[in-house]
C-alpha positions as CSV (number, residue, x, y, z in Angstrom):
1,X,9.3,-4.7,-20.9
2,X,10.6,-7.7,-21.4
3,X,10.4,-8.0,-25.0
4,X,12.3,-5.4,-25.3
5,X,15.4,-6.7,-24.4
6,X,15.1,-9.1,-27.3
7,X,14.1,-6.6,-29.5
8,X,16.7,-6.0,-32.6
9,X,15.7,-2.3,-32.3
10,X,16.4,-1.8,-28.5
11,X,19.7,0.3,-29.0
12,X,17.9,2.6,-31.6
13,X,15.0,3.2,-29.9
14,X,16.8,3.6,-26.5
15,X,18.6,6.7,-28.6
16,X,15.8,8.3,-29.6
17,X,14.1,7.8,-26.1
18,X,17.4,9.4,-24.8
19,X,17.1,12.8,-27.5
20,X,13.4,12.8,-26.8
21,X,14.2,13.4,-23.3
22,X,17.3,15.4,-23.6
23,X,14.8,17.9,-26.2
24,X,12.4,18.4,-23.0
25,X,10.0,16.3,-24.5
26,X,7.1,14.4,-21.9
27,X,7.1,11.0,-22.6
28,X,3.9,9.6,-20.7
29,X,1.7,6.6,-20.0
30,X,3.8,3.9,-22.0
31,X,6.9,1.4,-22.4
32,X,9.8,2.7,-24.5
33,X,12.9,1.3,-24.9
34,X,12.5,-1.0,-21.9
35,X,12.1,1.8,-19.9
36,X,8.3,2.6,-18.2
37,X,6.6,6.3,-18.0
38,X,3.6,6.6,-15.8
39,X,0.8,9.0,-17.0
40,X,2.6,12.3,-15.4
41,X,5.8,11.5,-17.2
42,X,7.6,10.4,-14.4
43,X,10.2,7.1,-14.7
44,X,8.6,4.0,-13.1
45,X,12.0,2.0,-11.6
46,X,12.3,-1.5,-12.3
47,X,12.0,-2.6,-9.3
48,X,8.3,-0.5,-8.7
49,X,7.1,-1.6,-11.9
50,X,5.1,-4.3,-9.8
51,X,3.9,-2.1,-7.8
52,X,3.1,0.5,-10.4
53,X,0.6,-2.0,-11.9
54,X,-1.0,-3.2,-8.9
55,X,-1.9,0.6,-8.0
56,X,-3.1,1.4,-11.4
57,X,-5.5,-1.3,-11.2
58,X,-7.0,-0.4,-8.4
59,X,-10.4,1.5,-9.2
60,X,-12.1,4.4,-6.8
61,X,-15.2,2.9,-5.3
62,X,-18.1,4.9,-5.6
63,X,-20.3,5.5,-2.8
64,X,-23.6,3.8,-2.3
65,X,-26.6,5.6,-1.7
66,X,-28.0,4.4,2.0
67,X,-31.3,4.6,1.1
68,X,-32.6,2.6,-2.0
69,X,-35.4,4.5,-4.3
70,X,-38.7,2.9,-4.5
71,X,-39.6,2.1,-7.9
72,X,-43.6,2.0,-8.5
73,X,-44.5,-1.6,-9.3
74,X,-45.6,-2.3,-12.8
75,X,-49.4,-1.7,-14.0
76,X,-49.8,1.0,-11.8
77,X,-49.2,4.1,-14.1
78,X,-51.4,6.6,-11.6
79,X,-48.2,5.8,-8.8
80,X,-45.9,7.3,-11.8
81,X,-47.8,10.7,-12.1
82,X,-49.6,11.0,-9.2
83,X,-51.0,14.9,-10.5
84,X,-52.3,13.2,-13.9
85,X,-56.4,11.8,-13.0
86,X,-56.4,8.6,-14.7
């Protein structure tokens, strides 16, 4: 966001952010014109932009299975299928 502030092109593409918007059109899950969309097309204020990408890069955690599978040890095929006869 901060580039573009320095960008020759901000007034331009602020413009066409501005007509994009004013058409109805979703602008979602990026950076335009300085100006920061989350993924449901909602305006991300400045000052939440921290805390906007903080939350975003927190992941779910999965749950854990409680009890762990028992894997036959190797070499002993007749624990795999135990209704083959070896």
């Amino acid at each position: 966001m901060a580039a573009c502030s320095v960008c020759p092109l901000l007034a331009q593409c602020g413009a066409q952010l501005n007509d994009r918007l004013a058409a109805g059109e979703k602008v979602s899950g990026q950076i335009q014109a300085g100006r920061l969309f989350n993924a449901d097309g909602g305006e991300v204020d400045p000052e939440n932009t921290d805390a906007f990408a903080t939350a975003r890069g927190l992941k779910k955690r999965r749950k854990r299975s409680t009890s762990p599978t028992s894997v036959p040890a190797a070499g002993r095929p007749a624990e795999l299928f135990p209704d083959v006869a070896a």
